[in-house]
N, CA, C and O atoms as a CHARMM CRD file, in Angstrom:
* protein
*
  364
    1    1 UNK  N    210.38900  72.30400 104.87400 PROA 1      0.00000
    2    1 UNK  CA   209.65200  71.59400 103.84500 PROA 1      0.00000
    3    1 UNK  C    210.55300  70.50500 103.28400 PROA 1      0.00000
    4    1 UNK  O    211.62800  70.68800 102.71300 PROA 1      0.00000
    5    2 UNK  N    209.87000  69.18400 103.56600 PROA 2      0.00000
    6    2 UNK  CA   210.57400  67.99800 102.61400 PROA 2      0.00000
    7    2 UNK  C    211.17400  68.48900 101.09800 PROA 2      0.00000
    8    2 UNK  O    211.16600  69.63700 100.65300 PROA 2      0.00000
    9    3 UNK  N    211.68200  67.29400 100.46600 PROA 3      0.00000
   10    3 UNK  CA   212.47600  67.60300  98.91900 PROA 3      0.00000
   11    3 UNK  C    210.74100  67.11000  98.70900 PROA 3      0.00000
   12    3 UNK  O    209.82300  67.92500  98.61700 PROA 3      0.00000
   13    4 UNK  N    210.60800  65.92200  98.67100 PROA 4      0.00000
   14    4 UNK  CA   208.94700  65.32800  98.33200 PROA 4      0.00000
   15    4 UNK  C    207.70700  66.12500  98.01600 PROA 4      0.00000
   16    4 UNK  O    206.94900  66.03000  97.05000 PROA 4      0.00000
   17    5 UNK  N    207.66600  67.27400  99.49300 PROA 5      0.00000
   18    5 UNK  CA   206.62400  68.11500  99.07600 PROA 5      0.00000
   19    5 UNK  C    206.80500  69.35600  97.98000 PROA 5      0.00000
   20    5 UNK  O    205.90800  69.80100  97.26400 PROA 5      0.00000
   21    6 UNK  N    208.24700  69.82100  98.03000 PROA 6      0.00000
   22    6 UNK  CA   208.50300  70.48100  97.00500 PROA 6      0.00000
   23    6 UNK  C    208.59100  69.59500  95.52700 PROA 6      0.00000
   24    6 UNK  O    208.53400  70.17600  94.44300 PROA 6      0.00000
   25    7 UNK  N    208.68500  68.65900  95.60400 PROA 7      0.00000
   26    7 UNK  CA   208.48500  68.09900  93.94300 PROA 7      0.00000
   27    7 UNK  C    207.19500  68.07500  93.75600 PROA 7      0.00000
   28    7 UNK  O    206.88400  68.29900  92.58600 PROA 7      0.00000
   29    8 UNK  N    205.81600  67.77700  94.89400 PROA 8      0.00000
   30    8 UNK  CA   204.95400  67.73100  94.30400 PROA 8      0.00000
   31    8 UNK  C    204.45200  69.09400  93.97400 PROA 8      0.00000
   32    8 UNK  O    203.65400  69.29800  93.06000 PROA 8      0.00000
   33    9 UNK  N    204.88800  69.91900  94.66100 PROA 9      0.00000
   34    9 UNK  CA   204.48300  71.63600  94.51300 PROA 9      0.00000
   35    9 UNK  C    204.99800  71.56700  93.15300 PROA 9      0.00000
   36    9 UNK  O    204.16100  71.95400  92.33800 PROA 9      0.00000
   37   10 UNK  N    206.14300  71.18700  92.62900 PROA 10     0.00000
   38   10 UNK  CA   207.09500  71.62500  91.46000 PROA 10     0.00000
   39   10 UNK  C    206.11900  70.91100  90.01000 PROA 10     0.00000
   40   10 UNK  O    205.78600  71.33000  88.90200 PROA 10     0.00000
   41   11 UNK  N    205.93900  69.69000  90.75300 PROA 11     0.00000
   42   11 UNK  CA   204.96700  68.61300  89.36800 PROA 11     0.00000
   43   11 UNK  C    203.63200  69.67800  89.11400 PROA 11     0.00000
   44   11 UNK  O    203.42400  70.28700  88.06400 PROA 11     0.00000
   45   12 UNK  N    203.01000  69.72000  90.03000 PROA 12     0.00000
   46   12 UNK  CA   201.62500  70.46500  89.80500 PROA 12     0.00000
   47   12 UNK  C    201.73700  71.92000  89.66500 PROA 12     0.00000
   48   12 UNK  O    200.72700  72.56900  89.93400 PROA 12     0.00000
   49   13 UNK  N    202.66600  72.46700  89.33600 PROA 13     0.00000
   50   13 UNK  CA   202.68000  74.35200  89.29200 PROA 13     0.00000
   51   13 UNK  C    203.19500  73.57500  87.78300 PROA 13     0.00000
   52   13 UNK  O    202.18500  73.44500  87.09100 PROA 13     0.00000
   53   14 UNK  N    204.31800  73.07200  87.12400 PROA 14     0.00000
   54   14 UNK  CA   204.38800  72.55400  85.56300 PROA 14     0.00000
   55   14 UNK  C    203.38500  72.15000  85.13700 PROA 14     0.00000
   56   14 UNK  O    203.23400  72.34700  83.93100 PROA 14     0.00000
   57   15 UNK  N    202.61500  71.65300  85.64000 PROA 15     0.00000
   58   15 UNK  CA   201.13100  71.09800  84.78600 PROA 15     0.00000
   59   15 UNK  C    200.20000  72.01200  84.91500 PROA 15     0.00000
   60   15 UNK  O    199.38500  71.81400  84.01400 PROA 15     0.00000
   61   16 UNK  N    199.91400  72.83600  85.50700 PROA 16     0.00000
   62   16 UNK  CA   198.69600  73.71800  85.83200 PROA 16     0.00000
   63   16 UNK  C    199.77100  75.08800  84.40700 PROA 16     0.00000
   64   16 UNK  O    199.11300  75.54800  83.47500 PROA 16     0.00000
   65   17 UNK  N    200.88100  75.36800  84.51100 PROA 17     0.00000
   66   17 UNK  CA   201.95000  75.88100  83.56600 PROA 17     0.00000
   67   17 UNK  C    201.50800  75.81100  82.25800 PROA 17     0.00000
   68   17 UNK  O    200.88400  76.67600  81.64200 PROA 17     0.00000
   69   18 UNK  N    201.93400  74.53800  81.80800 PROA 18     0.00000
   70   18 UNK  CA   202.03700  74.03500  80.41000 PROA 18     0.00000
   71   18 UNK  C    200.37800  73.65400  80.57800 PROA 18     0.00000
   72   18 UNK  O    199.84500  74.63700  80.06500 PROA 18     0.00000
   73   19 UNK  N    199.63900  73.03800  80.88200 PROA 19     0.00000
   74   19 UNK  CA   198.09700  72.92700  80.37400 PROA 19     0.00000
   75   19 UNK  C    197.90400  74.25400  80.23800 PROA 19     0.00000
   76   19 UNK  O    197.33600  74.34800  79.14900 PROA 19     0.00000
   77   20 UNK  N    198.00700  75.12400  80.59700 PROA 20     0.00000
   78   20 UNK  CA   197.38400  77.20600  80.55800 PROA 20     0.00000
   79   20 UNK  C    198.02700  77.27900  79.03900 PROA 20     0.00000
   80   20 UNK  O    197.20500  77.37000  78.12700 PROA 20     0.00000
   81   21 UNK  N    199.24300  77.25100  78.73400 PROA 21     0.00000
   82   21 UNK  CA   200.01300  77.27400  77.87700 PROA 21     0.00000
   83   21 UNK  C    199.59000  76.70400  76.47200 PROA 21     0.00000
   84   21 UNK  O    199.59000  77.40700  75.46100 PROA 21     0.00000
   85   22 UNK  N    199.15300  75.09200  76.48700 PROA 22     0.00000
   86   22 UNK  CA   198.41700  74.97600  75.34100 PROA 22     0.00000
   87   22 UNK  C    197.05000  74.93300  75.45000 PROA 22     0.00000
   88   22 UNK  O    196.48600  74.45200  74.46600 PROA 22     0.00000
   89   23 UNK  N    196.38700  75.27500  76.30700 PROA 23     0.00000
   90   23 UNK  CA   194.84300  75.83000  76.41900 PROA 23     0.00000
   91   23 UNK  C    194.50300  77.05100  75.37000 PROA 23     0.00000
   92   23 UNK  O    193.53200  77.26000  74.64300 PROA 23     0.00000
   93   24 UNK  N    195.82400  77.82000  75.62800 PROA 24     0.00000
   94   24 UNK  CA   195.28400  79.07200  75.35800 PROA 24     0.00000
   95   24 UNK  C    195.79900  78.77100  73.56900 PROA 24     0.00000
   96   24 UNK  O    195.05700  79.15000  72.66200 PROA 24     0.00000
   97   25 UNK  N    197.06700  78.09500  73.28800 PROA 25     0.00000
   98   25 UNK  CA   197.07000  77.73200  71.76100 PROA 25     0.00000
   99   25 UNK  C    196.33600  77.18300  71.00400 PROA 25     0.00000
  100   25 UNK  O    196.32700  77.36200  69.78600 PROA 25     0.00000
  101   26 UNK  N    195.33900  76.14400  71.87100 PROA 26     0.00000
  102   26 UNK  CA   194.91800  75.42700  71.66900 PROA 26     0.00000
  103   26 UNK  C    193.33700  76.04300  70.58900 PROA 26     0.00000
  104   26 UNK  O    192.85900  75.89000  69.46500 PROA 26     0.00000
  105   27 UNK  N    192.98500  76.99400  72.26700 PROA 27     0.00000
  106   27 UNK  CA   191.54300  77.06900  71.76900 PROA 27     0.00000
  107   27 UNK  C    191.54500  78.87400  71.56800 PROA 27     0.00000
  108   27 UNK  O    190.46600  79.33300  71.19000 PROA 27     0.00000
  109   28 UNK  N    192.53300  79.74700  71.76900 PROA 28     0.00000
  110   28 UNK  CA   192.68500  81.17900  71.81600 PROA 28     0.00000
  111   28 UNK  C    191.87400  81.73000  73.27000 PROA 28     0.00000
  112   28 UNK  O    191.38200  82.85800  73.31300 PROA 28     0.00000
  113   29 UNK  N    191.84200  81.21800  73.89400 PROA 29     0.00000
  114   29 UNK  CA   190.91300  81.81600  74.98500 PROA 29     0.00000
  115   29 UNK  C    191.67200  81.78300  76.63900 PROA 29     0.00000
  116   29 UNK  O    192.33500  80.76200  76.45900 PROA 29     0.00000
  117   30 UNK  N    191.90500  82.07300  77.64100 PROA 30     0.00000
  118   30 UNK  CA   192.16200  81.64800  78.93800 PROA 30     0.00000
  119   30 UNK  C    192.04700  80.02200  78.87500 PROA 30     0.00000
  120   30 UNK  O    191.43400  79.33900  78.05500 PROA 30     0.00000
  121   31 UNK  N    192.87600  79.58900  80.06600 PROA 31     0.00000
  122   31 UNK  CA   192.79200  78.51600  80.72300 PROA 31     0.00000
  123   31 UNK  C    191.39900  78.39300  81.95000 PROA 31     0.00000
  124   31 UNK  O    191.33800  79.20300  82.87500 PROA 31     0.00000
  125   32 UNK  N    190.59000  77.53300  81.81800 PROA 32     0.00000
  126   32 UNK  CA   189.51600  77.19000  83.14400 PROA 32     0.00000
  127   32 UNK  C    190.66300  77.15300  84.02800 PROA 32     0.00000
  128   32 UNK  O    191.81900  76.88000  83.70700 PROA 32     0.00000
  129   33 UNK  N    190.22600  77.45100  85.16200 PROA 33     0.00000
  130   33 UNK  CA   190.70200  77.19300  86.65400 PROA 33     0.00000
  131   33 UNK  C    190.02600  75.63900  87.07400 PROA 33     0.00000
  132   33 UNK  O    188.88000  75.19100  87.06700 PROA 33     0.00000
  133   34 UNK  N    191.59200  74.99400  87.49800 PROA 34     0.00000
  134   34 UNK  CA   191.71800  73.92000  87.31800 PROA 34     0.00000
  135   34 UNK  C    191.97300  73.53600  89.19800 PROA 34     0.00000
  136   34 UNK  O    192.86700  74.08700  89.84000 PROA 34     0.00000
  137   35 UNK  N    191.02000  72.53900  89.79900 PROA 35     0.00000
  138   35 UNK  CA   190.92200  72.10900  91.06700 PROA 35     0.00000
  139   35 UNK  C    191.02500  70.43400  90.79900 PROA 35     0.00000
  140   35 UNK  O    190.86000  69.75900  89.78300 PROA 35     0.00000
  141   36 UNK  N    191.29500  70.16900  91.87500 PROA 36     0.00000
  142   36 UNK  CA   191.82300  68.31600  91.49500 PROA 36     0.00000
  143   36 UNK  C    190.83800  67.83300  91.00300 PROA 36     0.00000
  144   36 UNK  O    190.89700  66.94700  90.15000 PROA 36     0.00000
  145   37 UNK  N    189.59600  68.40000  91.51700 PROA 37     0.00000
  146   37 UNK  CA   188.22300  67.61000  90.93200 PROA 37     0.00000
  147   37 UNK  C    187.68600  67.90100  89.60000 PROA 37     0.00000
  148   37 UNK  O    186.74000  67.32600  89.06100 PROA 37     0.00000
  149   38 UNK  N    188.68100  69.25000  88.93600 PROA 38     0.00000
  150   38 UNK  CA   188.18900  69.38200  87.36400 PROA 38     0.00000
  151   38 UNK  C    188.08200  68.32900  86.61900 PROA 38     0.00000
  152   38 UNK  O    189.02400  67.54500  86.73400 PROA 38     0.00000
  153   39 UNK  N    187.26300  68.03800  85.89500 PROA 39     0.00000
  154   39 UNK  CA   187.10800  66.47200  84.93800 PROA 39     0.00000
  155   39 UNK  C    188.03600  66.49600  83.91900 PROA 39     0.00000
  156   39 UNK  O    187.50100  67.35900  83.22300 PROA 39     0.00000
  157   40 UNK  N    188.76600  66.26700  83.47900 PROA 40     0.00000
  158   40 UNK  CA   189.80700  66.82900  81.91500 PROA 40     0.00000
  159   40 UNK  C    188.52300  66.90000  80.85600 PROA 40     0.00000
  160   40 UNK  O    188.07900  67.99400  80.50800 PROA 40     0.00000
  161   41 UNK  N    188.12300  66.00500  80.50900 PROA 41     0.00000
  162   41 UNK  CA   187.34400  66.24100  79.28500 PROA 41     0.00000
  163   41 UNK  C    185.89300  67.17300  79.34900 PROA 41     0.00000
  164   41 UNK  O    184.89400  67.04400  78.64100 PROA 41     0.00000
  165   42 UNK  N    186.09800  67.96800  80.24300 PROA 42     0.00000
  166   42 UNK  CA   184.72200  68.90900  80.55800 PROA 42     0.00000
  167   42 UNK  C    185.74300  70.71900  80.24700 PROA 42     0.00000
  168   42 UNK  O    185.27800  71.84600  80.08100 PROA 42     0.00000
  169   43 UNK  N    187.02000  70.30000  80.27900 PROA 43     0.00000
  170   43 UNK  CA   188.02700  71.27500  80.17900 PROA 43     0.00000
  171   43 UNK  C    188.23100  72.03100  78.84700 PROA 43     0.00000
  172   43 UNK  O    188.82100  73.11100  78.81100 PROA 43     0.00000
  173   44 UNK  N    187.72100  71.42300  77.74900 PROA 44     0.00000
  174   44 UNK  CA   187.59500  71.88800  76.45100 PROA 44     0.00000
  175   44 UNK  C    188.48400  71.95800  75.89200 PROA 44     0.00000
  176   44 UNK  O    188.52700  72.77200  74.97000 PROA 44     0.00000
  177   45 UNK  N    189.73200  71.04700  76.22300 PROA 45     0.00000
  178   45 UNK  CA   191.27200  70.32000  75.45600 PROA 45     0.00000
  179   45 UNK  C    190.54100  68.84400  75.24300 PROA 45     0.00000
  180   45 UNK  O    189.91800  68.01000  75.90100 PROA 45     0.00000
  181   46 UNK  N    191.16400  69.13100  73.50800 PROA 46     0.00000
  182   46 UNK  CA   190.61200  67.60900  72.59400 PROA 46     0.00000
  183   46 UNK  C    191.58900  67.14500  72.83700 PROA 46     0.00000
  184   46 UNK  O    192.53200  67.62600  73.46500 PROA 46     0.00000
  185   47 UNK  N    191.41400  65.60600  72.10800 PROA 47     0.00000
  186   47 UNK  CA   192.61800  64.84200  72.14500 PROA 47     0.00000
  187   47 UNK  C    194.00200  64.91700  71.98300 PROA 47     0.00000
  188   47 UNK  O    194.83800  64.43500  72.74800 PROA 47     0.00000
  189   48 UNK  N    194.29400  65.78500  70.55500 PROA 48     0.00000
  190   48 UNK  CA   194.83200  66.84000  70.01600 PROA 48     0.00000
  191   48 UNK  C    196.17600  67.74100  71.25000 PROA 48     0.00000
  192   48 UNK  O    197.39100  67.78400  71.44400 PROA 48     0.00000
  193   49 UNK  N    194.72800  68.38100  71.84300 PROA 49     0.00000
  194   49 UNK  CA   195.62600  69.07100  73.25000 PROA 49     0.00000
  195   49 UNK  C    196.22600  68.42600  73.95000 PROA 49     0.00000
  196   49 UNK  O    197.41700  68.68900  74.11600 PROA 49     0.00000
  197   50 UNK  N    195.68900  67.46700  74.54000 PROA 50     0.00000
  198   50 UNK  CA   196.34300  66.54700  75.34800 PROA 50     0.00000
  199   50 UNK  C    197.11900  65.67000  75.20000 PROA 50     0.00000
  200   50 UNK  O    197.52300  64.94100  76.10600 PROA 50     0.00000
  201   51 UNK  N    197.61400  65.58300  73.41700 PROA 51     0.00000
  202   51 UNK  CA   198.62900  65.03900  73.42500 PROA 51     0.00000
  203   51 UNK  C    200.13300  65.40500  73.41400 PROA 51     0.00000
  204   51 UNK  O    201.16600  64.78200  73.65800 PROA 51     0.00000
  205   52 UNK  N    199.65900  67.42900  72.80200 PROA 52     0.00000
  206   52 UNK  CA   200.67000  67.93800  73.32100 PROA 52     0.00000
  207   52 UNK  C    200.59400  68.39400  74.80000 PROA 52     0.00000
  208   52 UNK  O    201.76700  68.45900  75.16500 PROA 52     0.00000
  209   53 UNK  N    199.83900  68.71800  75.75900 PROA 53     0.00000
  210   53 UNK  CA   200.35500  68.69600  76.74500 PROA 53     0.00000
  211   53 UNK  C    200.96600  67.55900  77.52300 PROA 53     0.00000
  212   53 UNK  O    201.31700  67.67700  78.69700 PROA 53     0.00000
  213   54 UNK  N    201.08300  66.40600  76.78900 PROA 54     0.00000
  214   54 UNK  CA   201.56700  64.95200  77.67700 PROA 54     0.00000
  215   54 UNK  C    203.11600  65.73100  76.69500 PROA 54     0.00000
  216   54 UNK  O    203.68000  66.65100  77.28900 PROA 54     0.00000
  217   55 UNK  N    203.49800  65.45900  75.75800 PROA 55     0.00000
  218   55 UNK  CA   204.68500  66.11300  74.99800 PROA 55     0.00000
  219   55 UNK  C    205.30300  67.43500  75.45200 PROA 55     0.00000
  220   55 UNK  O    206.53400  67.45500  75.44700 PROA 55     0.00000
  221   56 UNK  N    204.66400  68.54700  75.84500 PROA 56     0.00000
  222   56 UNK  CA   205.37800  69.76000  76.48900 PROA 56     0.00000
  223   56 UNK  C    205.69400  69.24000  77.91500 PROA 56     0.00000
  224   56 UNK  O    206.73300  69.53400  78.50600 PROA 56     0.00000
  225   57 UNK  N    204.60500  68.35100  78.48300 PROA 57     0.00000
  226   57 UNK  CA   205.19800  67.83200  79.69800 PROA 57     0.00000
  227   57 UNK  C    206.48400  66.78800  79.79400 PROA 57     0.00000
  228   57 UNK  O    207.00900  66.68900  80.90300 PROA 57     0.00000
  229   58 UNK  N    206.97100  66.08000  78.80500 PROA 58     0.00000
  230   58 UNK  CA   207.83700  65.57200  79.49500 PROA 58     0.00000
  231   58 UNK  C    209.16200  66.21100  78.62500 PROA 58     0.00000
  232   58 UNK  O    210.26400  65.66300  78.65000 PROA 58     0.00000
  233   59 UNK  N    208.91600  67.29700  77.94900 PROA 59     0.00000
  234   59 UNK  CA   210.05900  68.25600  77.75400 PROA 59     0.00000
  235   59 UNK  C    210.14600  68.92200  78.86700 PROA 59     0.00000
  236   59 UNK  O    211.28700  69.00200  79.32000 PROA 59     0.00000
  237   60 UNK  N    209.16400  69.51700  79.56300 PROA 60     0.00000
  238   60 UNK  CA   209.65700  69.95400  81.14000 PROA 60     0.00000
  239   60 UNK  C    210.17200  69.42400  82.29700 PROA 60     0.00000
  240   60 UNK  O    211.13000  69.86100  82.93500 PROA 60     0.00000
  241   61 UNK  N    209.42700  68.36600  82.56600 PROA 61     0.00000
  242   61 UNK  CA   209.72700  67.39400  83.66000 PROA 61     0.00000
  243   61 UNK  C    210.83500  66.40700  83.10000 PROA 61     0.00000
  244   61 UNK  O    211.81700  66.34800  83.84000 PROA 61     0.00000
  245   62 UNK  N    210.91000  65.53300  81.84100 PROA 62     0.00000
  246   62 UNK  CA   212.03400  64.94700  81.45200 PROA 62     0.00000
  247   62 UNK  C    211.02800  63.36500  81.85700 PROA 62     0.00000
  248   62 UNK  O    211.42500  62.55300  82.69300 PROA 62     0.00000
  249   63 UNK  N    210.23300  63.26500  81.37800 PROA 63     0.00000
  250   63 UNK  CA   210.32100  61.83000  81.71700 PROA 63     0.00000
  251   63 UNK  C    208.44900  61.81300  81.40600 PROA 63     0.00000
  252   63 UNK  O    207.89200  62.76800  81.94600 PROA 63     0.00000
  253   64 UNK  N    207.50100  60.85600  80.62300 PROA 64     0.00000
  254   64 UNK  CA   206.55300  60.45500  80.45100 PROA 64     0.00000
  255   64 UNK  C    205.58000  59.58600  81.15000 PROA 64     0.00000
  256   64 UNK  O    205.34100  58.59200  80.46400 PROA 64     0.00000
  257   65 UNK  N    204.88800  59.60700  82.34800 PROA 65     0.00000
  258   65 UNK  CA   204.43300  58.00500  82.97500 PROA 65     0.00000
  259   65 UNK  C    203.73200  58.21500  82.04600 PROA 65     0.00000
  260   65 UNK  O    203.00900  59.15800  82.37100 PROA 65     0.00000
  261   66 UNK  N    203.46700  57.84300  80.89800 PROA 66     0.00000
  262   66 UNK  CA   202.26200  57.11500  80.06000 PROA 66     0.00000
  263   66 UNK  C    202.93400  55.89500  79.96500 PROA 66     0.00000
  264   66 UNK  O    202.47800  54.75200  79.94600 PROA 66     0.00000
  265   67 UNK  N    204.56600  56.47200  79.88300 PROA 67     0.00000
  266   67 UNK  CA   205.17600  55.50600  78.57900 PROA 67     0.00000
  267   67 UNK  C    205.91900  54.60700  79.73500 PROA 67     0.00000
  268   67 UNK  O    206.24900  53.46700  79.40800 PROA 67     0.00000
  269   68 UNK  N    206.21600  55.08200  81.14700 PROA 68     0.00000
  270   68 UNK  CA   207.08600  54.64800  81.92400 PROA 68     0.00000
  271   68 UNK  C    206.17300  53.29500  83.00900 PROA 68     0.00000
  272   68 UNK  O    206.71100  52.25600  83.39300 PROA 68     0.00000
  273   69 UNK  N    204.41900  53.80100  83.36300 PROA 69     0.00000
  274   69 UNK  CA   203.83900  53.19000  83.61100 PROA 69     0.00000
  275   69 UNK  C    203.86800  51.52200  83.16100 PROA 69     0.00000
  276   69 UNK  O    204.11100  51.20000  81.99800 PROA 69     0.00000
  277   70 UNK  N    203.67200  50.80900  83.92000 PROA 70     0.00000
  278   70 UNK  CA   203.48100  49.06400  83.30600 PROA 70     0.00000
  279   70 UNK  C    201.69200  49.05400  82.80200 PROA 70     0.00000
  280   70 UNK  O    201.49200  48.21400  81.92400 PROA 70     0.00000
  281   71 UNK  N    200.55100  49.76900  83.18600 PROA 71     0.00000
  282   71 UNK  CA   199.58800  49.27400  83.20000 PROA 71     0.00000
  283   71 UNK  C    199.09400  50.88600  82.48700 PROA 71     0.00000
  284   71 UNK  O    199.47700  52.04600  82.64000 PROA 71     0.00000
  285   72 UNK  N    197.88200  50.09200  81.52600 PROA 72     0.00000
  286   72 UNK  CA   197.52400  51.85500  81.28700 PROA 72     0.00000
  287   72 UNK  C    196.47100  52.02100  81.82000 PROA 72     0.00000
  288   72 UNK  O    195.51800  51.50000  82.40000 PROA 72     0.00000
  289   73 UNK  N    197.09500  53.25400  81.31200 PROA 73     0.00000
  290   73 UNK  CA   195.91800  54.80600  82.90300 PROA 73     0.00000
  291   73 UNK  C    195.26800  55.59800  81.94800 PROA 73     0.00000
  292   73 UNK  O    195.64900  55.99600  80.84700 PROA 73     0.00000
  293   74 UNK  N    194.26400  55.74900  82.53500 PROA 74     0.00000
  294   74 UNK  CA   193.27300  57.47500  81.95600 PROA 74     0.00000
  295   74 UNK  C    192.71900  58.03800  83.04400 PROA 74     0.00000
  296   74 UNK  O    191.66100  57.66600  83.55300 PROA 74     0.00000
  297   75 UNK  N    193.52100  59.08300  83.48400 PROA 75     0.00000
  298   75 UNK  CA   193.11000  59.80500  84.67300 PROA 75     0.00000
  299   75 UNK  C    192.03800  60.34300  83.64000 PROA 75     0.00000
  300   75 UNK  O    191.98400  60.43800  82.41300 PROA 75     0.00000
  301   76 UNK  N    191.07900  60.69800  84.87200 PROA 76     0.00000
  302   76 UNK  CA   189.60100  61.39500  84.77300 PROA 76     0.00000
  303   76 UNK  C    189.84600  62.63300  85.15200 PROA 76     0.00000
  304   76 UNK  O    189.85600  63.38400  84.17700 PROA 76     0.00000
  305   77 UNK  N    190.09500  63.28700  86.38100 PROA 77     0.00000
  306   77 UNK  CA   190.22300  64.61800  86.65800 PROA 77     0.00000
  307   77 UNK  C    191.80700  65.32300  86.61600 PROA 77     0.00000
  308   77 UNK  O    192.88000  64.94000  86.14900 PROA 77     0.00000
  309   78 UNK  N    191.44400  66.32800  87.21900 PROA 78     0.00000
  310   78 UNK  CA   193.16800  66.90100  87.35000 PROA 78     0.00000
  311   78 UNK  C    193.80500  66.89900  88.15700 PROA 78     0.00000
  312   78 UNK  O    194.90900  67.43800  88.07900 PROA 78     0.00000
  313   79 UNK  N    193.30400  66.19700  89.44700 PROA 79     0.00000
  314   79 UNK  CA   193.72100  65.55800  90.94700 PROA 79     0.00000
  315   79 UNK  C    194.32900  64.39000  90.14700 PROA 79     0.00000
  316   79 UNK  O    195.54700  64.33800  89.98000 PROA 79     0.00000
  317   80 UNK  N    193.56600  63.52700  89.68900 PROA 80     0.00000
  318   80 UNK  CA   194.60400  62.05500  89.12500 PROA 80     0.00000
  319   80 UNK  C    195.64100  62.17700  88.10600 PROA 80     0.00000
  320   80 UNK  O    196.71800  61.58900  88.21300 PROA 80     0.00000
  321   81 UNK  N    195.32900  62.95400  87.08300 PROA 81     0.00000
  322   81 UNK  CA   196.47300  63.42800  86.43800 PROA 81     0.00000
  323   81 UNK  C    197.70900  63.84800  87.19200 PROA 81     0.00000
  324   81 UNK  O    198.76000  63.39500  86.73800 PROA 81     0.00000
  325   82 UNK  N    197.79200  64.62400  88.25600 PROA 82     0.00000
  326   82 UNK  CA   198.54300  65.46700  88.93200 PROA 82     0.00000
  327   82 UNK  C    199.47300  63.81600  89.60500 PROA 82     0.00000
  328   82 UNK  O    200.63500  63.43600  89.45800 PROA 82     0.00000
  329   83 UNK  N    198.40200  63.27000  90.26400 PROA 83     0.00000
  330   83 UNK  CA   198.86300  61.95800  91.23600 PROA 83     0.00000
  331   83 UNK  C    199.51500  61.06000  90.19400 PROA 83     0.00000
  332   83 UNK  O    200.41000  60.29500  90.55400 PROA 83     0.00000
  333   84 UNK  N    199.16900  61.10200  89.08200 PROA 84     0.00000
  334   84 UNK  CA   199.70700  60.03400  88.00100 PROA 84     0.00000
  335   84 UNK  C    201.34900  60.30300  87.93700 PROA 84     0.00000
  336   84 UNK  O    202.30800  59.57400  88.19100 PROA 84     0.00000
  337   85 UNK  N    201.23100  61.75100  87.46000 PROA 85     0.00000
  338   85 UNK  CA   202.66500  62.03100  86.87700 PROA 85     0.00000
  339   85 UNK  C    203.43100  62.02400  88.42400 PROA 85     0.00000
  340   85 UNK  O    204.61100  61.69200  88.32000 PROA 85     0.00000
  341   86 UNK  N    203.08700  62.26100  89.54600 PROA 86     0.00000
  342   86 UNK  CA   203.67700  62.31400  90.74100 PROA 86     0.00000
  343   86 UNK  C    204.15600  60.73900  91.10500 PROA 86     0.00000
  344   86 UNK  O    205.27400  60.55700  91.58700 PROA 86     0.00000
  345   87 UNK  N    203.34300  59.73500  90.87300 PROA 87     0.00000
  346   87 UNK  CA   203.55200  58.18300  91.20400 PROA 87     0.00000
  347   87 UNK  C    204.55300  58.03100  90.38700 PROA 87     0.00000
  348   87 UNK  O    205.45600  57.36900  90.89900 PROA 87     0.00000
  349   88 UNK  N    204.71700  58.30500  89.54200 PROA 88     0.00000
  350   88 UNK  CA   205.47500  57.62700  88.19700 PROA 88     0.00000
  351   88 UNK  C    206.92900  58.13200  87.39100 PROA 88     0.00000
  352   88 UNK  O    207.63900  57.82100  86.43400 PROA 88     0.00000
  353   89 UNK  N    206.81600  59.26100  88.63200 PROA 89     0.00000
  354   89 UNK  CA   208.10000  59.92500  88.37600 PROA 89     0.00000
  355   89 UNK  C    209.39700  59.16300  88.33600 PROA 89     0.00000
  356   89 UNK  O    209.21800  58.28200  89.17600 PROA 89     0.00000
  357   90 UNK  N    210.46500  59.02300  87.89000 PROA 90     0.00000
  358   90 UNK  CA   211.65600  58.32300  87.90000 PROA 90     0.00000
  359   90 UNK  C    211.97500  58.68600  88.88400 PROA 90     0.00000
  360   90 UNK  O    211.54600  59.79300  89.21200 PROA 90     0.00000
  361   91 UNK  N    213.00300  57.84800  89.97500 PROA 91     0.00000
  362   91 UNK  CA   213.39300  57.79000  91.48000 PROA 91     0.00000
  363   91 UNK  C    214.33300  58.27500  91.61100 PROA 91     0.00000
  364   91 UNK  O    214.83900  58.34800  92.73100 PROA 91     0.00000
């Protein structure tokens, strides 16, 4: 196995991680089971959530593409989210 495919295994097991993590602070309940095609905002994390999970995320990973990106993004599902933070990773 490449270093590549293990970072993306590593990016998406931290995000599927920390989203479960403040899902469940969030709203007291389980995390939905999350497939690339989940929509985020059908997920039942408000804005609120998602701003700490962008914040627990780059205490894990070490690094933000919101902030690192040149152009802004709003991933729609959890496939683009996943691809976002994967594109935008520091090199």
């Amino acid at each position: 196995m490449s270093d590549l495919t293990i970072g993306v295994e590593h990016v998406r097991a931290t995000i599927l991680g920390v989203f479960s993590e403040v899902y469940t602070g969030q709203t007291g309940a389980s995390a939905p089971e999350m497939t690339d095609a989940t929509v985020l905002l059908d997920t039942g994390l408000d804005s609120l959530g998602f701003a700490i999970l962008v914040t627990r995320l780059e205490e894990e990973l070490g690094y933000d593409p919101f902030s690192l990106s040149s152009e802004a993004y709003y991933p729609q599902t959890f496939g683009e989210f996943v691809a976002f933070y994967r594109e935008n990773a520091p090199r």
